[in-house]
C-alpha positions as a printed Julia matrix, in Angstrom:
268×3 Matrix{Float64}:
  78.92  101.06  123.6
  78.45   97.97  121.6
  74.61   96.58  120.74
  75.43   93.32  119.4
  77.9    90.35  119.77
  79.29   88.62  116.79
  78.88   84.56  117.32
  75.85   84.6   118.44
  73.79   82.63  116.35
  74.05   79.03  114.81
  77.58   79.05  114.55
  77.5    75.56  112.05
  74.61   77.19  110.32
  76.58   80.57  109.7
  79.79   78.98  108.68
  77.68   76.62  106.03
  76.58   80.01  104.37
  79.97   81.66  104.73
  82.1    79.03  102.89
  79.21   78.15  100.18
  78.68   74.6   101.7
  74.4    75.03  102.67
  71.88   73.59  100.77
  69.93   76.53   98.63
  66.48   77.06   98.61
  64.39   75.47   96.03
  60.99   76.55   96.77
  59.01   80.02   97.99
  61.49   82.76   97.71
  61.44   85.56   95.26
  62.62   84.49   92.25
  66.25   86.69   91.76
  66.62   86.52   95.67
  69.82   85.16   96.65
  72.19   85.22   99.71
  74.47   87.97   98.82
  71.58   90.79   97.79
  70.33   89.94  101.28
  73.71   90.62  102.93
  74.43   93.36  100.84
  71.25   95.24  101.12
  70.94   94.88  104.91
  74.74   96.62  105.17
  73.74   99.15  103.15
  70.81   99.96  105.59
  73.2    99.68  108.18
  75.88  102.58  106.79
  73.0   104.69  106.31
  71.03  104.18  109.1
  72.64  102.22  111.67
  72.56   98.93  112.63
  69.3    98.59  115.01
  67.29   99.78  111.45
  68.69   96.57  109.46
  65.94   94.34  110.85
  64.87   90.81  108.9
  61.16   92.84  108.56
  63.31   95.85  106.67
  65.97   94.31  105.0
  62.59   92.02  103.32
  60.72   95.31  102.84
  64.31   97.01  100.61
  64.29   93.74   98.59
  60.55   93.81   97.93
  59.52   90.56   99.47
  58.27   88.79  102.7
  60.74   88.77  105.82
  59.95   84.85  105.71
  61.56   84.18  102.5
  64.68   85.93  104.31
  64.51   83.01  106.56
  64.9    80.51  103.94
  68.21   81.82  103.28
  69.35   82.82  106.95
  68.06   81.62  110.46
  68.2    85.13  111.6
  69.01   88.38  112.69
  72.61   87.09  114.55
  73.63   84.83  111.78
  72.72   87.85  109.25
  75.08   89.94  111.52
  77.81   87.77  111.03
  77.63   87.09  107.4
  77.67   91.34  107.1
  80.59   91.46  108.83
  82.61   88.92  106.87
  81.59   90.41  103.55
  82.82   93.87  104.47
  86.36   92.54  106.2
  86.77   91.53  102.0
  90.44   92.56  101.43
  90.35   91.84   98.16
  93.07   89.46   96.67
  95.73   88.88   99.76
  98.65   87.14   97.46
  98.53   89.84   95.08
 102.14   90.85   95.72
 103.65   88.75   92.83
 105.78   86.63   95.35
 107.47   89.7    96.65
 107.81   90.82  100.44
 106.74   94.67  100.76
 108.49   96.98  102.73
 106.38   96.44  106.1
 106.93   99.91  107.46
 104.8   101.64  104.66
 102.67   98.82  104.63
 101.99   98.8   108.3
 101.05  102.23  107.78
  98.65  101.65  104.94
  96.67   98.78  106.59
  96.44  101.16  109.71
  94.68  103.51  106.94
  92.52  101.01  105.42
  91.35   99.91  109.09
  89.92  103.63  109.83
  88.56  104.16  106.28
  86.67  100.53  106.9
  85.65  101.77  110.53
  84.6   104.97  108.46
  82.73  103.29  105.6
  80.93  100.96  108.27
  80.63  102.63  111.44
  78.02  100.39  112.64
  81.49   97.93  113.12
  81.99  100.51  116.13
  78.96   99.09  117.69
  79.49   95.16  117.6
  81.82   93.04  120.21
  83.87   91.24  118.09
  85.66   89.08  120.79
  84.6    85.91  118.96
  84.62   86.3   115.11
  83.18   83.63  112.8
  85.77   82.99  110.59
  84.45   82.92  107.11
  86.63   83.6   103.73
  86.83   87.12  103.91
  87.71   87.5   107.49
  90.82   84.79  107.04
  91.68   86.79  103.58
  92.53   89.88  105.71
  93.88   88.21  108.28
  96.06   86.59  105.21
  96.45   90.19  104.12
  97.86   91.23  107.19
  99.88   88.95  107.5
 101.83   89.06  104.13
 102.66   92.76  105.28
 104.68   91.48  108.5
 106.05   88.63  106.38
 109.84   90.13  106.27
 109.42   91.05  110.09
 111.98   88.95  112.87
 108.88   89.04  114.94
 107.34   85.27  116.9
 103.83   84.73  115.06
 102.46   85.98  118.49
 103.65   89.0   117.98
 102.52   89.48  114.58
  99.23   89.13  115.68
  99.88   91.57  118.44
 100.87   93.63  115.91
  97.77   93.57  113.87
  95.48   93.9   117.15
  97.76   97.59  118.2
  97.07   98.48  114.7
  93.63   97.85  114.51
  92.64   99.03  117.98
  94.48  102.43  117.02
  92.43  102.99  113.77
  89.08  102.0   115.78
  90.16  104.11  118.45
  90.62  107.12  115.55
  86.97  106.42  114.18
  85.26  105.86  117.34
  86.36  109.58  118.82
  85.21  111.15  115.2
  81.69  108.87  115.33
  81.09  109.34  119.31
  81.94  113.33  118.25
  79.19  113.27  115.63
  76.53  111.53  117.35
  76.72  113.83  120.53
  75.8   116.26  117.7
  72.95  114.37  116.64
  71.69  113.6   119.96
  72.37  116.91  121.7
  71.72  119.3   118.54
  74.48  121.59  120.08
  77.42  122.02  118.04
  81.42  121.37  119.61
  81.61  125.33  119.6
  78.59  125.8   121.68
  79.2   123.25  123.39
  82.95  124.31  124.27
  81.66  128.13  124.5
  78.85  126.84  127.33
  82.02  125.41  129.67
  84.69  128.82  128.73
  83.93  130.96  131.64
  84.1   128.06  134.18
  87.06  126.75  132.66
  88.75  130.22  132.22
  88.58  130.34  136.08
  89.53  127.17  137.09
  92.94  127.73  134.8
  93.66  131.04  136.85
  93.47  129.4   139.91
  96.69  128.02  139.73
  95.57  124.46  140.42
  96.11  123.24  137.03
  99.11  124.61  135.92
 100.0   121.7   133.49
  96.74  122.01  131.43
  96.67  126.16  131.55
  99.81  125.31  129.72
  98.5   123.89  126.89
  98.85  125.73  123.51
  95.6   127.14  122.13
  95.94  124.43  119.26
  96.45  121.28  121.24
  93.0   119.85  120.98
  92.48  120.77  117.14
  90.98  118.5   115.02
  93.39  119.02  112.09
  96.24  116.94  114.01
  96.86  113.36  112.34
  96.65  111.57  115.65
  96.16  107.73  113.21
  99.44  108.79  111.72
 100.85  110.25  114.87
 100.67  106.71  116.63
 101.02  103.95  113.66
 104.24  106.18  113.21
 105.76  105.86  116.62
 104.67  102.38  116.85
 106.77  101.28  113.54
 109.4   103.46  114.79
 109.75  100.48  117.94
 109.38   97.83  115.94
 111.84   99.61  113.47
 114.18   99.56  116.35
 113.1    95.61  117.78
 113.82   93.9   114.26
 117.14   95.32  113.71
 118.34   95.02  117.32
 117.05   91.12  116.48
 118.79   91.07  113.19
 122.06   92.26  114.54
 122.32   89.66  117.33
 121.64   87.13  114.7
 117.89   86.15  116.2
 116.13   83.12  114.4
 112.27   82.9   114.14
 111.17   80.35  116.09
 108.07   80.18  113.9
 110.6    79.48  110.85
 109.47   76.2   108.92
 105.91   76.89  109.39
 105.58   79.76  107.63
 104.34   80.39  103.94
 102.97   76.39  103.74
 101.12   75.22  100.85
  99.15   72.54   99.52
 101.07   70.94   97.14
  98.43   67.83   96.9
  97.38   67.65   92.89
């Protein structure tokens, strides 16, 4: 269940601050207080808490100052949601492949990974609709990022991006079942053995009934938790696109995104 919407604020506003282009404050603030520590701090109170606790009031209260000198630096709460969200979607440096194009399949499968360890590092990102991202830096880095993985790929740019969206959805997927398992903990108090023992001699009927013959069929370990089930599906899905690119490069297929690919700026 998501709690907040990304876009939701002063889009202008939040893009100024994203790309560096807003005027600074000059007068009231903390000295020392800048942009960043607020965006930093109020993620970090949103790993460890969740993201209803990283309020303007608390984020002001971590950094030692008044929530109204937070305003002087962002509008608000929704703005300040947005500006989290773009720092943590940092990739790092996307053309850091010295000019070479990787081997997408174990690519593919390593950005899969570094979506669920992202979801895992942040899993207040399971909790925000992100139908309509502000694009700031870091959030068209990774996009860049992505990108240079599928690079060698006979695949439309559509389907690159489709691409990226089944990969991403798969690794969310992954860490929302882990984080919904947790919090039922949290909420309930009742561990997933007590909680399984509580239903065993309802369900031990119900499979001798002969109603369910399928499930009663299931092996004793098909619901454990030590099956891979990121790997399971990043794997099968690179395994059809193994089998789409060289049915394409065998017939000869041309990109019809070729040309537009790769451009640069070469103004001076």
């Amino acid at each position: 269940m998501t709690t907040e919407t990304t876009g939701s604020g002063d889009i202008a506003r939040t893009l100024e601050l994203m790309w560096g282009l807003g005027e600074k404050p000059t007068r009231g603030p903390k000295p020392g207080l800048t942009l960043d520590a607020i965006v930093s701090k109020a993620i970090e109170v949103a790993d460890t808490e969740g993201l209803a606790a990283a309020s303007m009031r608390r984020i002001a209260n971590e950094l030692g100052t008044g929530t109204m000198s937070l305003y002087r630096y962002v509008p608000g709460k929704a703005e300040l949601l947005d500006l989290m969200l773009d720092k943590v979607c940092d990739p790092g440096d996307p053309c850091a492949t010295d000019g070479e194009t990787p081997d997408w399949r174990p690519a593919l499968a390593d950005m899969a990974r570094g979506f669920l360890e992202l979801h895992q590092r942040h899993p207040w990102l399971l909790r925000i609709n992100q139908a309509r991202t502000v694009l700031g830096p870091s959030t068209i880095s990774s996009l860049e990022a992505a990108l240079a993985v599928l690079r060698g790929m006979s695949l439309t740019d559509t389907e690159k991006i489709s691409v990226i969206i089944s990969v991403q959805s798969l690794a969310a997927g992954v860490a929302r079942m882990a984080a919904d398992a947790e919090e039922a903990v949290e909420q309930t108090g009742l561990s997933h053995a007590d909680f399984w023992s509580a239903q065993e001699p309802f369900l031990a009927g119900a499979m001798h009934s002969g109603k369910f013959p399928l499930v009663a069929g299931l092996g004793e370990d098909t619901f454990t938790q030590e099956f891979d089930h990121l790997d399971f599906g990043v794997q099968r899905l690179i395994a059809g696109l193994d089998a789409l690119v060289r049915e394409r490069e065998a017939s000869g297929w041309r990109n019809p995104s070729a040309g537009r690919c790769d451009a640069t700026d070469d103004s001076p």
